[in-house]
C-alpha positions in Angstrom: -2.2 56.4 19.2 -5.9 56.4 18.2 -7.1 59.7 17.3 -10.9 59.5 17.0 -11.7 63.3 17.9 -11.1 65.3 14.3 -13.6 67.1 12.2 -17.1 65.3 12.4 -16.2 63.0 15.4 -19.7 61.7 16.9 -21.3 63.3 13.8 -22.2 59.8 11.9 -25.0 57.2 12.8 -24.9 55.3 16.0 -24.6 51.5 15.8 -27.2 50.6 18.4 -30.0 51.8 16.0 -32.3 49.9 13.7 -30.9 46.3 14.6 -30.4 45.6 11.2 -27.0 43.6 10.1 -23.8 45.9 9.9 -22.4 46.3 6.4 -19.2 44.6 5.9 -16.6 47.1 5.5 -14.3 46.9 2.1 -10.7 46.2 3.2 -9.4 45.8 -0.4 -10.6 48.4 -2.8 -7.5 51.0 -2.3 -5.2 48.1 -2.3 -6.4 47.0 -5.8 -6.9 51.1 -7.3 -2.9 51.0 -6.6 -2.3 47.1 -7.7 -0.6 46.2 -4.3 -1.2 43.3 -1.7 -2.3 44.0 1.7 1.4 43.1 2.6 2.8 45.7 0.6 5.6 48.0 2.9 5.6 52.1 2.5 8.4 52.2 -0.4 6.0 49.4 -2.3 2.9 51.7 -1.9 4.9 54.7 -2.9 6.5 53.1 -5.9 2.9 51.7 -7.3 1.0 55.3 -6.8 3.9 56.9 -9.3 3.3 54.5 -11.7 -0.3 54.5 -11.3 -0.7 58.6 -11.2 1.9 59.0 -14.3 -0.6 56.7 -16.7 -3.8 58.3 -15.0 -2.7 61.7 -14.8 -5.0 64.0 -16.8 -2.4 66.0 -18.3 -0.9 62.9 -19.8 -4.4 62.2 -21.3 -5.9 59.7 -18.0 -9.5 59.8 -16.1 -9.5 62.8 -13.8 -11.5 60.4 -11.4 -9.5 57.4 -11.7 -6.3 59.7 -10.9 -8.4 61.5 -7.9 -9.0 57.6 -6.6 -5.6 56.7 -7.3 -4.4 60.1 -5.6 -7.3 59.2 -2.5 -5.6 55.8 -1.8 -2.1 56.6 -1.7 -2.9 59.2 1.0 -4.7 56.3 3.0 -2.5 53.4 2.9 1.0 56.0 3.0 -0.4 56.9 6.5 0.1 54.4 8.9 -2.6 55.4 10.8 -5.0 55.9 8.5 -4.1 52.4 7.0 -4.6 50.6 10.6 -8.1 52.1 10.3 -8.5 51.4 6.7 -7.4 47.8 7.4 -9.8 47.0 10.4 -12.9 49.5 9.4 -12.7 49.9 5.9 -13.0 53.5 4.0 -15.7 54.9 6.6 -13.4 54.2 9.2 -11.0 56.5 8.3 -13.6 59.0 7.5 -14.9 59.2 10.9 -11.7 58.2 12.7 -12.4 54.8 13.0 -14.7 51.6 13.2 -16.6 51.9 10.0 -18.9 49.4 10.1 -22.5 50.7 10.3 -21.5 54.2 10.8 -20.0 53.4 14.3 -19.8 56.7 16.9 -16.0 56.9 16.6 -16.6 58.0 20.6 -17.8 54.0 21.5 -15.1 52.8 19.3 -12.5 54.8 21.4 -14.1 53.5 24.9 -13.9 49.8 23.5 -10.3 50.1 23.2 -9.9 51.3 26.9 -12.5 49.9 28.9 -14.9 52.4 28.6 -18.8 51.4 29.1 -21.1 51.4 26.2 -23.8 52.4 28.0 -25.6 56.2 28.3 -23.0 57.6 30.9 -20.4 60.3 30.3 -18.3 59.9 26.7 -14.9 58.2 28.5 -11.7 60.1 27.1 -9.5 57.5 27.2 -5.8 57.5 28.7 -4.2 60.9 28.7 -1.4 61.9 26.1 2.0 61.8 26.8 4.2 64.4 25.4 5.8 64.9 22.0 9.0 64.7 20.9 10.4 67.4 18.1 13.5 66.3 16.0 15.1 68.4 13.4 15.8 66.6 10.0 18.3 68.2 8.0 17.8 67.8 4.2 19.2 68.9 0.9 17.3 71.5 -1.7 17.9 68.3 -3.7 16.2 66.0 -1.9 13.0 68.3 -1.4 13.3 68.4 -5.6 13.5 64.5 -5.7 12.0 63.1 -3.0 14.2 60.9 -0.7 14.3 58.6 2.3 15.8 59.3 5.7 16.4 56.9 8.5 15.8 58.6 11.8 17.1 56.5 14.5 15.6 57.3 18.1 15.6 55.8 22.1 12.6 55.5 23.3 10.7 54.1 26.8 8.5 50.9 26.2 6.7 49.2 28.6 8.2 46.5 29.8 7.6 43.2 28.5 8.8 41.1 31.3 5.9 42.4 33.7 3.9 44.2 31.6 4.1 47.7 33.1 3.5 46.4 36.8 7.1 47.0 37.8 7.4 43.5 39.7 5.0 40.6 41.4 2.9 41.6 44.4 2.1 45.7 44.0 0.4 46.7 46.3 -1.0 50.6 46.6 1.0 52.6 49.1 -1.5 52.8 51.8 0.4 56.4 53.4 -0.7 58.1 50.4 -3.7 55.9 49.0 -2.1 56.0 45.5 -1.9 59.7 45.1 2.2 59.6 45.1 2.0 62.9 47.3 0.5 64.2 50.8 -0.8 67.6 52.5 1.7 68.4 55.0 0.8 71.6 57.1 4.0 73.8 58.1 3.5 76.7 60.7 5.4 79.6 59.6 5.2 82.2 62.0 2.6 82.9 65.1 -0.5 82.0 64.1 0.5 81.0 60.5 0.6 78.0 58.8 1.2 77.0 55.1 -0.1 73.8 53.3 1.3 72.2 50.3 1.7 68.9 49.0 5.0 66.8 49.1 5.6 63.6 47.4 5.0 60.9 49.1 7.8 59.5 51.5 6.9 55.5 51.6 6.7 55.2 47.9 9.1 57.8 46.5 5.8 59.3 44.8 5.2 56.0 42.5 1.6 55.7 44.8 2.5 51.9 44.7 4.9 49.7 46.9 6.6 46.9 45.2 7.4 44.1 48.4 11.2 43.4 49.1 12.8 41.1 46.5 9.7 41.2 44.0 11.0 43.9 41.5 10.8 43.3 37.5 14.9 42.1 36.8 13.7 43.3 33.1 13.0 46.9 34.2 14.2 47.4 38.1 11.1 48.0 38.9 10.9 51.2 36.8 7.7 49.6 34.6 9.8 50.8 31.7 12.7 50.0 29.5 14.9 51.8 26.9 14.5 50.4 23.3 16.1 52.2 20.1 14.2 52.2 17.2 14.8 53.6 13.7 12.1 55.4 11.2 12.3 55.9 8.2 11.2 59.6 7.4 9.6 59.6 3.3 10.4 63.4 2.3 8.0 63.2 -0.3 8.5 66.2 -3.7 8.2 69.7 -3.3 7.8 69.4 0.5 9.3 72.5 2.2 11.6 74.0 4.8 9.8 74.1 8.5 7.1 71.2 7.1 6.5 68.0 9.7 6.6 64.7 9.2 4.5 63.1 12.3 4.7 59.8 13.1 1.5 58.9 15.7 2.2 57.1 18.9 6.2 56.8 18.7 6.7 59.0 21.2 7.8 57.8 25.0 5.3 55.1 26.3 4.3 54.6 30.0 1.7 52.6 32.1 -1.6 54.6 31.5 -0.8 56.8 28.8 -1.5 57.4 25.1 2.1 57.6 23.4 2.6 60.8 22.1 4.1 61.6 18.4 7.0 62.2 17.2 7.3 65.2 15.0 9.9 65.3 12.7 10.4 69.3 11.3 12.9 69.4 8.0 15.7 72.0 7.9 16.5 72.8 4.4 20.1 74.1 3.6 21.6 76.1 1.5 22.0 75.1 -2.5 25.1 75.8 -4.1 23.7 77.5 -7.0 19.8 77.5 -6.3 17.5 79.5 -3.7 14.2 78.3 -3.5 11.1 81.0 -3.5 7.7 79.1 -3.1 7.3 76.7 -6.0 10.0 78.6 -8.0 13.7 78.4 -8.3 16.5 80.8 -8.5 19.6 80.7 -10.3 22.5 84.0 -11.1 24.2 83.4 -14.3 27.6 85.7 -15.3 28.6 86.6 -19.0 30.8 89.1 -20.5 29.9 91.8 -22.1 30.8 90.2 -25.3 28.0 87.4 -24.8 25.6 90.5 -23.5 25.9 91.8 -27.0 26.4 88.8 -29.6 24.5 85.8 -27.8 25.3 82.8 -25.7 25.0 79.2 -24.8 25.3 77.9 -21.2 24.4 74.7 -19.9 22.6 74.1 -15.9 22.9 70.9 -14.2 19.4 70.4 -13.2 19.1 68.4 -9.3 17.6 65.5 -10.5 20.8 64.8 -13.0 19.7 66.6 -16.6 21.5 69.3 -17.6 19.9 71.9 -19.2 21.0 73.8 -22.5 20.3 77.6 -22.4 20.1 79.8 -25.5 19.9 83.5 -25.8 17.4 84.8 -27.7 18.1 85.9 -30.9 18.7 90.0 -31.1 18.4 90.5 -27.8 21.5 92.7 -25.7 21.3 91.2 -21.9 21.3 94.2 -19.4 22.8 93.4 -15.8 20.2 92.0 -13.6 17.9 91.3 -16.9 16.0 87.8 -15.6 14.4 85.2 -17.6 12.9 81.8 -17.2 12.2 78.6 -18.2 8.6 77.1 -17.5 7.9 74.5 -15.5 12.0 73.5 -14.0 11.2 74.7 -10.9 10.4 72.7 -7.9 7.3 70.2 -8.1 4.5 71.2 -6.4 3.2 69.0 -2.9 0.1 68.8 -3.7 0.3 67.4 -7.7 4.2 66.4 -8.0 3.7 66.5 -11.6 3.3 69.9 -11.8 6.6 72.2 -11.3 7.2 75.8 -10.7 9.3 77.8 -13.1 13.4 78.3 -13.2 14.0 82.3 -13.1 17.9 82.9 -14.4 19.1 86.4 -13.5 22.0 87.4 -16.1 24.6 89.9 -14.3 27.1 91.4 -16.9 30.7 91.9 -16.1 32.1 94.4 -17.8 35.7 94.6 -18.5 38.5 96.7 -16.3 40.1 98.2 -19.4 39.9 98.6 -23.2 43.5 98.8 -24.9 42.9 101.5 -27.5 42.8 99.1 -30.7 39.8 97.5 -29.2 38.0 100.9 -28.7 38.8 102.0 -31.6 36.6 99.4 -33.3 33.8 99.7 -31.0 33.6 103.2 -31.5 33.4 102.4 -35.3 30.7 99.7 -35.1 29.0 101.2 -31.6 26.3 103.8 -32.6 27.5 107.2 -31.5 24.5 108.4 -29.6 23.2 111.7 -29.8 25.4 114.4 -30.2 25.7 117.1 -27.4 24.3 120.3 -27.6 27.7 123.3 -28.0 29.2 124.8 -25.5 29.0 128.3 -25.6 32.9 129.8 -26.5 32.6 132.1 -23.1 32.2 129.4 -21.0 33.7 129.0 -17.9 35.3 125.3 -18.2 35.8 123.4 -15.6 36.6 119.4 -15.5 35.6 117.0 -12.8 36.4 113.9 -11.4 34.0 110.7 -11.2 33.9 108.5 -8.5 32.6 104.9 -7.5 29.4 105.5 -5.1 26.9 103.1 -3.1 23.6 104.1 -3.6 22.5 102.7 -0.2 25.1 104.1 2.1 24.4 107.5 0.5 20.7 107.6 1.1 21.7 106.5 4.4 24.0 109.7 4.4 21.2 112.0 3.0 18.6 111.1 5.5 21.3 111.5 8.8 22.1 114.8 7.1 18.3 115.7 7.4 18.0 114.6 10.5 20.8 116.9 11.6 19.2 119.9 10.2 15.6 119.2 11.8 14.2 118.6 8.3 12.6 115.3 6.7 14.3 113.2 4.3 11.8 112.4 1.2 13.1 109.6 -1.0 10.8 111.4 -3.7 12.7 114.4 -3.8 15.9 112.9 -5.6 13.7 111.0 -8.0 13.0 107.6 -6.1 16.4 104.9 -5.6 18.4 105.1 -8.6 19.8 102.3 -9.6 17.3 100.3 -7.8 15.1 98.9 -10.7 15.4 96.0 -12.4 16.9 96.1 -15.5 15.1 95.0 -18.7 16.2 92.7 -21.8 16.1 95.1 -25.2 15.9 94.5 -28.2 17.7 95.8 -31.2 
């Protein structure tokens, strides 16, 4: 569980220099910046930082370094790692990784915690890792805009507390193998050829040890292990994304001479009902009538976090189809500074009535302007009249360019003017 390898590991001053007294490492300081006791749980912590941050935040008027403190020890204490080594070490501790008195090689405060020698030998590596475990957390577009809390519940192996990871009384080390769990076997497989390869052990089973008759744990059965559930609670903190992990150090699978490994918790957003998310920005498809294209509107948006939010056309403005506006700063908060959101983009699509009954077009033609009158046709003309008909832009450029192909020539998107109908529309303005 104790990672004490990151950025800078071995890079501060070693503790067997100078002689002098070791500083006393401040346990207390972050605990105080957020106003909480040293007992405090995660949803305590959490609660006191939003308080704190919304009275310090600079945009409301606060100390930009007060706020960055504030900011610095809710990042500490929310990690419960970082905390352990916050609570035992102090702040330096967590900077390099651990022990902070003095400026402690984080390397000699790992060997400490496993037997490893002080002295001027090889840096010991401690146990190795075990592996981790990758669950998939399904959550709401809503909860990633409000923040929430999610109880994960999990099985897990702990050692055994009945024997303590031995297995049983009297262990001895399988003398067949000497501990290895596995032998070299030799196997001829044709004249003059032979094949070596290792087997697992036959005495032990491949444990390397031998547990006398009668003397296995009752806890366990001997298998140094036992099944435990557990349940953790996953904090989806604001403006967190889809794909982003939560990991929770050490809770993976434990077993006799290993370091736990984590377990990684990776959110799955789903789909909104009326919202898709694009970064820090959110998406949302309005439909009015033509009527409310041309004369104005009011429509109202429930907003995730329960406000609902009252939309006004601007004033002499027609709404094309596919015309998009927004509204600052009702998009999704941002991860980083929660009290700064991303912007709510509404794209209007038009519907346009099936018919007109002749009444009705008769007063649109009297209060529609006529556009520009056409040019004359010449009296000789041959007169001929055609027929319109509904057309998909996409599956006729897909047409085109099979046509081309056909008749060994290249299809050039340029040569009918670029994709019509592909632009967005703009908002005008009488």
């Amino acid at each position: 569980m104790f990672n004490f390898f990151g950025d800078g590991a071995g890079g501060g001053h070693g503790h067997g220099h100078g002689g002098g007294a070791e500083e006393e490492a401040d346990t207390e300081k972050f605990y105080t910046t957020l106003g909480v006791s040293k007992d405090a749980g995660p949803s305590d912590i959490k609660k006191a930082y939003r308080k704190m941050a919304m009275k310090h935040h600079p945009d409301k008027g606060g100390d930009a370094n007060v706020f960055k403190e504030i900011s610095k020890a809710y990042e500490i204490l929310s990690d419960p790692e970082k905390k352990g080594l916050y609570d035992k070490y102090g702040e330096k501790g967590v900077e390099q990784g651990g022990g902070g008195g003095g400026g402690m090689d984080p390397s000699d405060i790992f060997s400490s915690f496993f037997g490893g020698g002080g002295g001027g030998g090889g840096r010991s590596r401690g146990p190795p890792k075990g592996k981790d475990v990758l669950f998939r957390l399904k959550v709401t577009l809503g909860d990633l805009y409000n923040g929430a809390t999610k109880k994960l519940r999990l099985t897990k192996d702990t050692i055994c507390k009945d024997c303590n990871g031995q297995g049983g009384k009297g262990v001895m080390v399988c003398t067949s193998c000497k501990g290895h769990g596995e032998k070299a076997v030799i196997r001829h497989v044709g004249p003059g050829m032979i094949q070596r390869m290792r087997v697992a052990c036959d005495e032990c089973d491949g444990a390397g040890e031998i547990i006398p008759p009668g003397q296995r744990c009752g806890g366990c059965k001997g298998n140094k292990t036992r099944k435990e559930k557990k349940t953790l609670e996953v904090f989806v903190e604001k403006g967190m994304k889809h794909g982003q992990k939560v990991v929770f150090r050490g809770e993976s699978d434990e077993a006799p001479g290993i370091q736990p490994g984590d377990v990684i918790v990776v959110l799955e957003q789903g789909e909104h009902e009326f919202f898709v998310r694009k970064g820090n920005h959110l998406f949302y498809k309005k439909k009015i009538t033509l009527a409310q294209a041309l004369t104005g509107f009011t429509h109202h948006i429930q907003q995730m976090d329960g406000r609902v939010l009252k939309v006004v056309s601007d004033a002499d403005t027609v709404y094309e189809s596919n015309c998009v506006k927004s509204v600052k700063e009702e998009g999704m908060p941002w991860a980083k500074n929660q009290f700064v959101k991303g912007n709510l983009y509404i794209e209007y699509d038009v519907e346009f009535p099936k018919a007109l009954t002749p009444a009705v077009k008769a007063v649109l033609l009297k209060q529609l302007p006529k556009g520009k009158k056409e040019a004359a046709v010449p009296k000789d003309s041959d007169i001929e009249e055609v027929a319109l008909e509904n057309v998909d832009m996409r599956m006729e450029q897909q047409r085109w360019k099979q046509e081309a192909q056909q008749s060994g020539g290249q299809y050039d998107e340029d040569e009918d003017g670029g994709r019509p109908g592909g632009q967005q529309a703009s908002c005008q303005t009488q």
